[in-house]
Chimera marker file (.cmm) of the C-alpha trace (Angstrom):
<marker_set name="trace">
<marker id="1" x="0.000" y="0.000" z="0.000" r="1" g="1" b="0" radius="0.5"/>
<marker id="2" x="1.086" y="3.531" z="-1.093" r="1" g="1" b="0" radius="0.5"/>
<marker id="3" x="1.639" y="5.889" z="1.856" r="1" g="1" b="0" radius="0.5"/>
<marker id="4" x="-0.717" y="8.752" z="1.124" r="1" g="1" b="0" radius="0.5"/>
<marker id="5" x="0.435" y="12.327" z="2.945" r="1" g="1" b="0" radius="0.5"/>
<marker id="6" x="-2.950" y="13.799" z="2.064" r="1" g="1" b="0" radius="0.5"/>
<marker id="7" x="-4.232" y="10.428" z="4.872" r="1" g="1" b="0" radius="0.5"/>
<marker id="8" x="-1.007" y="11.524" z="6.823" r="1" g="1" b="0" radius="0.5"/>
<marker id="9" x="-2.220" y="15.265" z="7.156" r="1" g="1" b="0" radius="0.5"/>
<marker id="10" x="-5.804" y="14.425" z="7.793" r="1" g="1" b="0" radius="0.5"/>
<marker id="11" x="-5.029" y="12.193" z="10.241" r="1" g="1" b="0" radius="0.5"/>
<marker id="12" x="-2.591" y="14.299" z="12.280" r="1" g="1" b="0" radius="0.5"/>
<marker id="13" x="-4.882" y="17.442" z="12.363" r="1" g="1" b="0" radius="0.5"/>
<marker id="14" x="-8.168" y="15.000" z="13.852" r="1" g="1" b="0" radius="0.5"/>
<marker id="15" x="-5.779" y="13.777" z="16.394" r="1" g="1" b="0" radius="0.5"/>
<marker id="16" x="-4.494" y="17.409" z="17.673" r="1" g="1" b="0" radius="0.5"/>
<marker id="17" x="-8.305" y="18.986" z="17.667" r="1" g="1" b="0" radius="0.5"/>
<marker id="18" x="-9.283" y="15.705" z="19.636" r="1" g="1" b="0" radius="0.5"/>
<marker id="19" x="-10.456" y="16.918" z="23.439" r="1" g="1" b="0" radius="0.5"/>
<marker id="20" x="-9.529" y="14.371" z="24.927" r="1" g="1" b="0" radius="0.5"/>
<marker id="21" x="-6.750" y="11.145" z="25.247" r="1" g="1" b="0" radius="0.5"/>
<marker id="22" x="-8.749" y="8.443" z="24.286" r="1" g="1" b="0" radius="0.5"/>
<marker id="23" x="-7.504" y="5.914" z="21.370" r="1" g="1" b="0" radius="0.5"/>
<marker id="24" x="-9.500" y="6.700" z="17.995" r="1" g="1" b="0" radius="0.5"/>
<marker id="25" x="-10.507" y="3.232" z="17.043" r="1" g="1" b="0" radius="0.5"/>
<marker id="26" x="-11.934" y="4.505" z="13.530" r="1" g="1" b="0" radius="0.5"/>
<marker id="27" x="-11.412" y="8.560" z="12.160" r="1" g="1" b="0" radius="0.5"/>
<marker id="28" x="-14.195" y="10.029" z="10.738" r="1" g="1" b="0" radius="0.5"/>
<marker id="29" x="-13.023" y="9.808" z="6.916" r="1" g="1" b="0" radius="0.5"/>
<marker id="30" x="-15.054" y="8.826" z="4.036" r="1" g="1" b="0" radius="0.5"/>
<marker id="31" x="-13.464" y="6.986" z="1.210" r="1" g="1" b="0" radius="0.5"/>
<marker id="32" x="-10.598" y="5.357" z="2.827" r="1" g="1" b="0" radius="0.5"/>
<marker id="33" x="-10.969" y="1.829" z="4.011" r="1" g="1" b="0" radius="0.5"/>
<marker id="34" x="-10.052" y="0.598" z="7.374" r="1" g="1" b="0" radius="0.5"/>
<marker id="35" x="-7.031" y="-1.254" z="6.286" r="1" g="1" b="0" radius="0.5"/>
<marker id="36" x="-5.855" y="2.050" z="4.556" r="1" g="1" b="0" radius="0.5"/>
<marker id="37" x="-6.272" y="3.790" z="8.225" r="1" g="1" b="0" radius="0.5"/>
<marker id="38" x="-4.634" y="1.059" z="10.123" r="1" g="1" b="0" radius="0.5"/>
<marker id="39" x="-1.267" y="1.764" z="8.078" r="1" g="1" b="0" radius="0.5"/>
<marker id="40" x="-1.713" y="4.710" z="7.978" r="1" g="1" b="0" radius="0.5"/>
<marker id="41" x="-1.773" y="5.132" z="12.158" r="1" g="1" b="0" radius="0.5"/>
<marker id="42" x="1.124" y="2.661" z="11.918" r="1" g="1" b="0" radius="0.5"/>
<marker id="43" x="3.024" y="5.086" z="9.315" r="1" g="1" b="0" radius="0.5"/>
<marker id="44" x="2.410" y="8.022" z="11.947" r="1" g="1" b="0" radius="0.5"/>
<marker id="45" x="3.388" y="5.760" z="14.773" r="1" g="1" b="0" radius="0.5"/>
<marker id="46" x="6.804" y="4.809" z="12.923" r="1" g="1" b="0" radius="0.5"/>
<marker id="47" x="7.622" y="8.310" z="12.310" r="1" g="1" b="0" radius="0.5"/>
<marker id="48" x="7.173" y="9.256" z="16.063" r="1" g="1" b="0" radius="0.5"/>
<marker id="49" x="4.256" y="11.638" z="15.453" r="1" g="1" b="0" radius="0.5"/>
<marker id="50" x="1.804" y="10.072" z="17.438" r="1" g="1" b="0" radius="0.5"/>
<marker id="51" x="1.551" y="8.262" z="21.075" r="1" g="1" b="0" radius="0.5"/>
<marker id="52" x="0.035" y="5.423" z="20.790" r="1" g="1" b="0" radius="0.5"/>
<marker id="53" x="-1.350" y="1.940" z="22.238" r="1" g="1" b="0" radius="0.5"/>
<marker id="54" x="0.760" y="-0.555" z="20.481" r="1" g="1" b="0" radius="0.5"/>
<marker id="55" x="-0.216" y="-4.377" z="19.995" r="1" g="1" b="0" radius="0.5"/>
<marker id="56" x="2.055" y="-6.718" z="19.236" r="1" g="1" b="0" radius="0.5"/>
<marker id="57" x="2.952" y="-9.889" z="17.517" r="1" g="1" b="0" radius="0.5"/>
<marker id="58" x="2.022" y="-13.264" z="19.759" r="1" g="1" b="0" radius="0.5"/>
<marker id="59" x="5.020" y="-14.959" z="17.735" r="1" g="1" b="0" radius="0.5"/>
<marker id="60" x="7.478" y="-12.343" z="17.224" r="1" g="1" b="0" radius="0.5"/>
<marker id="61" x="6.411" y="-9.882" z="20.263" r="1" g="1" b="0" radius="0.5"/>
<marker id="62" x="8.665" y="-7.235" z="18.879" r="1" g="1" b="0" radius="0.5"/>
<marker id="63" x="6.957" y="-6.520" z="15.860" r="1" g="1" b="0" radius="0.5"/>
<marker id="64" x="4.077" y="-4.035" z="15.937" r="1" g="1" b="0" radius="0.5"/>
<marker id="65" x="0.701" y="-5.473" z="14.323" r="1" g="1" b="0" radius="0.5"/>
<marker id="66" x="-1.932" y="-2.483" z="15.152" r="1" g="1" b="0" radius="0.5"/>
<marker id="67" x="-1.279" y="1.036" z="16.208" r="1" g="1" b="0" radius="0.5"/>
<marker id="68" x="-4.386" y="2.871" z="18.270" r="1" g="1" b="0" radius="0.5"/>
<marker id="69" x="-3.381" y="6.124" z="18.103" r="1" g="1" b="0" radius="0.5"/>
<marker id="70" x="-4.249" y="8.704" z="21.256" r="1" g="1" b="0" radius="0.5"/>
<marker id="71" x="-2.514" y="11.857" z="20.558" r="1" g="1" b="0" radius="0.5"/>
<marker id="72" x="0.241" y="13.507" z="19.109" r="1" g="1" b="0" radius="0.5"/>
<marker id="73" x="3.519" y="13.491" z="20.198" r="1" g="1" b="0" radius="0.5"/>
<marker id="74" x="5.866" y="17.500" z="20.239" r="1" g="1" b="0" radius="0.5"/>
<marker id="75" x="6.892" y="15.963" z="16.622" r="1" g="1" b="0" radius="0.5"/>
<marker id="76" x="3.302" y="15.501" z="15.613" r="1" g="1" b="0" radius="0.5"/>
<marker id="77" x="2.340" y="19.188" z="16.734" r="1" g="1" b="0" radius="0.5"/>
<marker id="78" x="5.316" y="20.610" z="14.853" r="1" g="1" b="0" radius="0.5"/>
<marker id="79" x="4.203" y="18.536" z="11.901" r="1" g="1" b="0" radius="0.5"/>
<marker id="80" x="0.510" y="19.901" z="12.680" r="1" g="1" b="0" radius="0.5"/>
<marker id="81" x="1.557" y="23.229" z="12.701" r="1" g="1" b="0" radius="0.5"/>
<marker id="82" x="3.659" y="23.150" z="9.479" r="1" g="1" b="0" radius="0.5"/>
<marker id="83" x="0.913" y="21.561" z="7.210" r="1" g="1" b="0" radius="0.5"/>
<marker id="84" x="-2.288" y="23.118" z="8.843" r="1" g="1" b="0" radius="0.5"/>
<marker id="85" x="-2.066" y="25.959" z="6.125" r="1" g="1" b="0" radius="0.5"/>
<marker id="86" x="-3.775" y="24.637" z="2.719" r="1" g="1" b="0" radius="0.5"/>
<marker id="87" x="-2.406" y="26.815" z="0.341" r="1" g="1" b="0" radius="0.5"/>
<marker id="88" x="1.255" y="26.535" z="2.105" r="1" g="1" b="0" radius="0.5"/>
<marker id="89" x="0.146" y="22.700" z="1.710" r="1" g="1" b="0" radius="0.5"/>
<marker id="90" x="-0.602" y="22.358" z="-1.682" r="1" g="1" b="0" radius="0.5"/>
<marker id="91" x="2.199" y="24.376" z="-2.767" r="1" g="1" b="0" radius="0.5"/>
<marker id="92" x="4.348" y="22.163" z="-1.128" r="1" g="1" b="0" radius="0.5"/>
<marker id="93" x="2.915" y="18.964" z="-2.189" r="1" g="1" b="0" radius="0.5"/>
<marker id="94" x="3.280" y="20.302" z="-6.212" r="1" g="1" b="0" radius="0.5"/>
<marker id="95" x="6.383" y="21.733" z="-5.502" r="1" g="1" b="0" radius="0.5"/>
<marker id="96" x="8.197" y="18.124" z="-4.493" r="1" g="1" b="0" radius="0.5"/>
<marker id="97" x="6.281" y="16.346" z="-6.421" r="1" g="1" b="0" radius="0.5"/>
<marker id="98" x="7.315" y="18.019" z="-9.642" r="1" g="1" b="0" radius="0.5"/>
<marker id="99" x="10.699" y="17.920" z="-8.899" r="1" g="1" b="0" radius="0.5"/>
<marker id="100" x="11.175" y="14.371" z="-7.092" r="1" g="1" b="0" radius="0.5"/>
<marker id="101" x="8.061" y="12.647" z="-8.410" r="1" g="1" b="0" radius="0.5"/>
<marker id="102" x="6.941" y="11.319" z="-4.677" r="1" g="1" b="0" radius="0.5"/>
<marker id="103" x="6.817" y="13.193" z="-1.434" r="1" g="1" b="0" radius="0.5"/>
<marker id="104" x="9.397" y="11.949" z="1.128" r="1" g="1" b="0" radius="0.5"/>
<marker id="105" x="9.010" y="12.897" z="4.712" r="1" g="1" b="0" radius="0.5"/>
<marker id="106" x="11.913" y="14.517" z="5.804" r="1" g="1" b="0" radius="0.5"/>
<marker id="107" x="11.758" y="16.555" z="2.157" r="1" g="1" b="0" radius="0.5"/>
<marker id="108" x="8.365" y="17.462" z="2.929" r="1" g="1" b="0" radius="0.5"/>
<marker id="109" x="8.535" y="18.514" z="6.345" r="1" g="1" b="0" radius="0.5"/>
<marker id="110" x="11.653" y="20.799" z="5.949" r="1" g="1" b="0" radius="0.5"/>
<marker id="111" x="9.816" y="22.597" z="2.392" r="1" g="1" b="0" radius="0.5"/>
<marker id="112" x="6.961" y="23.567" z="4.422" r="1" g="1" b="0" radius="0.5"/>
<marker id="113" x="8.911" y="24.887" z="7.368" r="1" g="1" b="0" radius="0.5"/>
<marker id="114" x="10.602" y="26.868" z="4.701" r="1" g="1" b="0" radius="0.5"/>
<marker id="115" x="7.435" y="27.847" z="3.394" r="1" g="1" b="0" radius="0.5"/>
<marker id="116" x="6.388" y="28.876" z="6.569" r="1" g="1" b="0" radius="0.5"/>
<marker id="117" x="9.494" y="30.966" z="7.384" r="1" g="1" b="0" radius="0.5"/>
<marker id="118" x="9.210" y="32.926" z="4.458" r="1" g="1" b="0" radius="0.5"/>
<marker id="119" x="5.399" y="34.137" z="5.497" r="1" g="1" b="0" radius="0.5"/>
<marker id="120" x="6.277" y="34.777" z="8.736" r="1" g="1" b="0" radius="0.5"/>
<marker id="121" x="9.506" y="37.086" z="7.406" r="1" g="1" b="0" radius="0.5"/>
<marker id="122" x="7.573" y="38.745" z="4.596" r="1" g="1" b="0" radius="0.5"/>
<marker id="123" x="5.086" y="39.709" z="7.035" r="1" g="1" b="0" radius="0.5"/>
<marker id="124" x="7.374" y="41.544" z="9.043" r="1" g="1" b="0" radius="0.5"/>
<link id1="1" id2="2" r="1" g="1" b="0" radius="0.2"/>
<link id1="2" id2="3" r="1" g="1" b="0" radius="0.2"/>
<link id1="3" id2="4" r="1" g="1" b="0" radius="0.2"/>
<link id1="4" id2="5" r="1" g="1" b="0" radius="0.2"/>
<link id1="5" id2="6" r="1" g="1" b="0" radius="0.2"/>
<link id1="6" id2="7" r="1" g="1" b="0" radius="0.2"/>
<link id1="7" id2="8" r="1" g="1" b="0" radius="0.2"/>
<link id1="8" id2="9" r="1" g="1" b="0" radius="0.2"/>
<link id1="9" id2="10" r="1" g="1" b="0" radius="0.2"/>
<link id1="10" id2="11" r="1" g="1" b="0" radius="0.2"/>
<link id1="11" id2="12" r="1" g="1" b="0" radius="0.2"/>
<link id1="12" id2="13" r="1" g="1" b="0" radius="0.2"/>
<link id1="13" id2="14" r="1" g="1" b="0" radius="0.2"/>
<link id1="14" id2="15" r="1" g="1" b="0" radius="0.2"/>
<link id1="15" id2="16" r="1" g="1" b="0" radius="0.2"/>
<link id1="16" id2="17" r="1" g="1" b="0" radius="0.2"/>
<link id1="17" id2="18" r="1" g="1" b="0" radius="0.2"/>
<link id1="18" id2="19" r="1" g="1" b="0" radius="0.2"/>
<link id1="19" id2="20" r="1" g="1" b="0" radius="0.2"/>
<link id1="20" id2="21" r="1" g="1" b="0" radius="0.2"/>
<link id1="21" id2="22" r="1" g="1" b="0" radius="0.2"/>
<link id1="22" id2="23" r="1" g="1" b="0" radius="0.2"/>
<link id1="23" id2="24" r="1" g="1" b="0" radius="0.2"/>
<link id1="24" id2="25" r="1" g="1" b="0" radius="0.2"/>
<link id1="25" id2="26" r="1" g="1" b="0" radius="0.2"/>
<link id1="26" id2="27" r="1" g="1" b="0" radius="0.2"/>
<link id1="27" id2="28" r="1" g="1" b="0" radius="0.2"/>
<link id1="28" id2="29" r="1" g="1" b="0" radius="0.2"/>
<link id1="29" id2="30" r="1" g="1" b="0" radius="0.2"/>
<link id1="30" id2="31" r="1" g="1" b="0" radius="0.2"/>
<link id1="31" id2="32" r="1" g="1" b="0" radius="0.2"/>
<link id1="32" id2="33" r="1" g="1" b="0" radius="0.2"/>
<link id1="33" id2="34" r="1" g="1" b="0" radius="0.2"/>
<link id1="34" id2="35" r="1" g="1" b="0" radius="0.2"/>
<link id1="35" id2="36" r="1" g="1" b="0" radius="0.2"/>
<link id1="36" id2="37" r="1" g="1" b="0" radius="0.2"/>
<link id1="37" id2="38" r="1" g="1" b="0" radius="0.2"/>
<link id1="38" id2="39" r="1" g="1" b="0" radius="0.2"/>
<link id1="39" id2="40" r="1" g="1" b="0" radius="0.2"/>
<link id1="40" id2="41" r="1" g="1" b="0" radius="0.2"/>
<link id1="41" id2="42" r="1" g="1" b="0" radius="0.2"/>
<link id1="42" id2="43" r="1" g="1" b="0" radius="0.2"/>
<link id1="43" id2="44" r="1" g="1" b="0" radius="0.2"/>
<link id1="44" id2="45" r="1" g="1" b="0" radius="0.2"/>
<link id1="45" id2="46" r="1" g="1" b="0" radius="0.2"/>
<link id1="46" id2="47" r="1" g="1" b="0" radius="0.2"/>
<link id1="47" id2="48" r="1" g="1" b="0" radius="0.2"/>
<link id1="48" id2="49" r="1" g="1" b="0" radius="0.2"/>
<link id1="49" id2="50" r="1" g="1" b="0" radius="0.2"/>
<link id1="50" id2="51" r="1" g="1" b="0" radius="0.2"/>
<link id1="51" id2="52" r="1" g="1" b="0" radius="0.2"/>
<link id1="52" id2="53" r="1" g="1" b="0" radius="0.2"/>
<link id1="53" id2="54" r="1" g="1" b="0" radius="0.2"/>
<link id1="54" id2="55" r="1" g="1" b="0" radius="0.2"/>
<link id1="55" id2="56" r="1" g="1" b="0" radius="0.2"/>
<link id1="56" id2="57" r="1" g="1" b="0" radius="0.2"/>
<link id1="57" id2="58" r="1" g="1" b="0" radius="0.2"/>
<link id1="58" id2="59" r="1" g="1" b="0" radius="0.2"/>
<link id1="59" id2="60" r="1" g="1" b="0" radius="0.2"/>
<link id1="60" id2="61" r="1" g="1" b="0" radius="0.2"/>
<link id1="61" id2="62" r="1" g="1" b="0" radius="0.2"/>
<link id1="62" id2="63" r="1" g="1" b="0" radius="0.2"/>
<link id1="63" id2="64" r="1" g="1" b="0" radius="0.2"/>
<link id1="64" id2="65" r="1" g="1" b="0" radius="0.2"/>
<link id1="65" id2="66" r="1" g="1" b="0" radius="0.2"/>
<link id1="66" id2="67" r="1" g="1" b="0" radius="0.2"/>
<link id1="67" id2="68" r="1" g="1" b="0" radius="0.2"/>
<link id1="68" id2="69" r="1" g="1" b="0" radius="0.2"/>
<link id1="69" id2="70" r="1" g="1" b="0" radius="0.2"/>
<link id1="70" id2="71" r="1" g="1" b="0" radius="0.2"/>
<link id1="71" id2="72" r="1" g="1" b="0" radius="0.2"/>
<link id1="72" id2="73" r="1" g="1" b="0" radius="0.2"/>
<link id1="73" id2="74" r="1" g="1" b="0" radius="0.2"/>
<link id1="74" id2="75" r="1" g="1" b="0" radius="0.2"/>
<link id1="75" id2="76" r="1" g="1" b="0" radius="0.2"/>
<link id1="76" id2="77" r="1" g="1" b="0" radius="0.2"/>
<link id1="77" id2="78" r="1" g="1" b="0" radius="0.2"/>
<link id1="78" id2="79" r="1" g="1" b="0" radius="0.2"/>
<link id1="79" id2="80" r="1" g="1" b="0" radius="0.2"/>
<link id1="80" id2="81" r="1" g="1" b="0" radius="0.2"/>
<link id1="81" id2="82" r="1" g="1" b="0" radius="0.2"/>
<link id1="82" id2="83" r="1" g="1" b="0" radius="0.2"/>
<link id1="83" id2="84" r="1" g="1" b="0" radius="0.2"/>
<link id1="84" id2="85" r="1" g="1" b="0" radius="0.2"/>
<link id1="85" id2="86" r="1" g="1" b="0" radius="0.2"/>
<link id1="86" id2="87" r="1" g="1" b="0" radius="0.2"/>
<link id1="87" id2="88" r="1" g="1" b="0" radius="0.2"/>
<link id1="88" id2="89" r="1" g="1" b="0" radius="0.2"/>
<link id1="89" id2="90" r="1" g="1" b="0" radius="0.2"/>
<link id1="90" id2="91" r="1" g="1" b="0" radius="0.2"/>
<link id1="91" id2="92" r="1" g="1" b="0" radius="0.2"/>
<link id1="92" id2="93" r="1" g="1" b="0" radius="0.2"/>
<link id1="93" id2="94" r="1" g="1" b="0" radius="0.2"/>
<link id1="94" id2="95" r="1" g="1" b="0" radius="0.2"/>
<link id1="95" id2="96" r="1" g="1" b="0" radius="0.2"/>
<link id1="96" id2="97" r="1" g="1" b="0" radius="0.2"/>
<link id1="97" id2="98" r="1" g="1" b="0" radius="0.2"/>
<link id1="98" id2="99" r="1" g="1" b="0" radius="0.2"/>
<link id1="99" id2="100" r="1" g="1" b="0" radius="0.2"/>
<link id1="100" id2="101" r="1" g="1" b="0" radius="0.2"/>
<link id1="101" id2="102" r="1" g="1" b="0" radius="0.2"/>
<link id1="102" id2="103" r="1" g="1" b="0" radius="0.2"/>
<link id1="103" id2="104" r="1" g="1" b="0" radius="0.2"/>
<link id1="104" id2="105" r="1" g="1" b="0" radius="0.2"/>
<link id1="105" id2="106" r="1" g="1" b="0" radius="0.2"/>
<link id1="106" id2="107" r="1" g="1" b="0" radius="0.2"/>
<link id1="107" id2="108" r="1" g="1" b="0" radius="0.2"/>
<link id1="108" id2="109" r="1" g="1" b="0" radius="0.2"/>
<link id1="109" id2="110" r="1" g="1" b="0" radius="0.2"/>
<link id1="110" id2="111" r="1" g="1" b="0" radius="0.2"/>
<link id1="111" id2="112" r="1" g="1" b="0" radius="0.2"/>
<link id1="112" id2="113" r="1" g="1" b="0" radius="0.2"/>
<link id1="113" id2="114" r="1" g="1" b="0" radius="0.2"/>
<link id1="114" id2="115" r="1" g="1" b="0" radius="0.2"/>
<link id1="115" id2="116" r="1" g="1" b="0" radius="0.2"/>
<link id1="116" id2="117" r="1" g="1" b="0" radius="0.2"/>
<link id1="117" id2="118" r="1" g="1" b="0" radius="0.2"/>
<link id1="118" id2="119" r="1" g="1" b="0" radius="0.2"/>
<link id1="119" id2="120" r="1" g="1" b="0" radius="0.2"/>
<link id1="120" id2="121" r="1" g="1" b="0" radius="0.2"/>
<link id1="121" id2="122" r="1" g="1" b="0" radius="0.2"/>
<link id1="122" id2="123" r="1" g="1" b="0" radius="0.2"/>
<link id1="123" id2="124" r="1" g="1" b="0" radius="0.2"/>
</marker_set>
């Protein structure tokens, strides 16, 4: 399965606006299925953005077989805060893309901090 950022972003945003620390056994999104979610939480999981109920493997205990995500981690806010604008988002996302083809992580996350620098400086 394809890692979709678009999932990754959704996800992350339901999680910080959540009131409360409760796992989210199912998000609220239309059109993915719940096998696309599950990887998804374990995606977020893997790249420390979330805390998280793990459970694990009865034969090989160290490996990770669901994720029930309860809310984000300082990583996941920073991540949050960097993709919460759309436009900033988009222009991102079309920005890699074009020039890479795919949108890794690390690439991502550093573009939109730069992104966000430069709106923060040309406001001043």
């Amino acid at each position: 399965m394809k890692r979709d950022m678009d999932l990754i972003r959704k996800l992350v945003l339901f999680i910080e606006e959540k009131e409360d620390d409760h796992p989210i056994i199912k998000a609220p999104f239309e059109g993915y299925s719940n096998l696309q979610l599950e990887e998804h939480y374990h995606l977020l999981f893997e790249a420390g953005l979330v805390r998280c109920e793990t459970i694990c493997s009865n034969s090989t205990p160290s490996r990770v077989v669901k994720v029930i995500p309860f809310s984000l981690t300082w990583e996941g806010h920073e991540f949050a805060d960097a993709v919460r604008n759309e436009t900033i988002w988009e222009k991102a996302k079309e920005k890699i893309i074009s020039q890479v083809g795919g949108l890794p992580f690390d690439v991502l996350k550093g573009v939109l901090i730069g992104m966000c620098r430069e709106v923060v400086q040309g406001s001043q």
